[in-house]
Residue, then its C-alpha position, 0 to 999 in steps of 0.5 A: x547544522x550546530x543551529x538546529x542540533x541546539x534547537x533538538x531538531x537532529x535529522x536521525x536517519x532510519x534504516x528498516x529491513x525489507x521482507x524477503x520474497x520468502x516472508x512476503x509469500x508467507x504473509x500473502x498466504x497467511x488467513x487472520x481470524x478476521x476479514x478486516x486483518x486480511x484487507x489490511x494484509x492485501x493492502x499491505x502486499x499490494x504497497x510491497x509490490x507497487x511501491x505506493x504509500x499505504x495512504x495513497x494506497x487507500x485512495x485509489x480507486x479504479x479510475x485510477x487503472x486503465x491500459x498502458x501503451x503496452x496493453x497492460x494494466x498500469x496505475x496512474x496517480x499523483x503523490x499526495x504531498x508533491x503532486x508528482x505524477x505516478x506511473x507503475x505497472x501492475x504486476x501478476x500478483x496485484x491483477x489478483x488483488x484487484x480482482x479479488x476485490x472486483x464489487x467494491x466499487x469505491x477504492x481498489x482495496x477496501x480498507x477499514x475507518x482510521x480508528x479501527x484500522x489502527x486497533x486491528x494493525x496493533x493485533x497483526x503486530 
């Protein structure tokens, strides 16, 4: 450890807050100006309730969602940097998502190109 603090390479953990059910209700309720913004808030929401990361996320496409063993709509995949299997159910309000975006045939949520992406992620905060 004395190593890598000479090195000024010191792990610093990060403690962040999660939303309260009430603040993710409100978000998922809330109508931006622009249809982008509400994309990128889906995606979002649909990242609080399943737990994938936005980048995995984004990725996703309906061949990654079939019936599990218990007759409801699972997402299977695997993580981007491990490779390690995913498993997770849908829960009621991602089934909303999914068919809200029902006609985009290229991901589960259609999200815009990187660099505008991040101009409008900029406005939402």
């Amino acid at each position: 450890m004395k190593i890598l603090s000479c090195l000024g390479k010191i792990k610093r953990k990060w403690f962040g807050e999660f939303l309260s059910p009430n603040e993710l209700s409100r978000l998922k309720r809330y109508e931006f100006p622009l249809e982008s913004q509400d994309r990128l808030r889906d995606l979002f929401v649909f990242n609080c309730y399943t737990g994938i990361s936005l980048v995995e996320g984004m990725k996703l496409t309906l061949a990654n969602s079939s019936m599990g063993v218990d007759r409801t709509n699972w997402i299977f995949t695997k993580q981007k940097k491990t490779r390690t299997p995913v498993k997770v159910p849908f829960p009621n309000p991602v089934s909303g998502l999914i068919k809200k975006y029902a006609n985009h045939r290229l991901t589960l949520i259609p999200v815009p190109l990187a660099r505008p992406r991040n101009q409008k992620r900029r406005l939402l905060i």
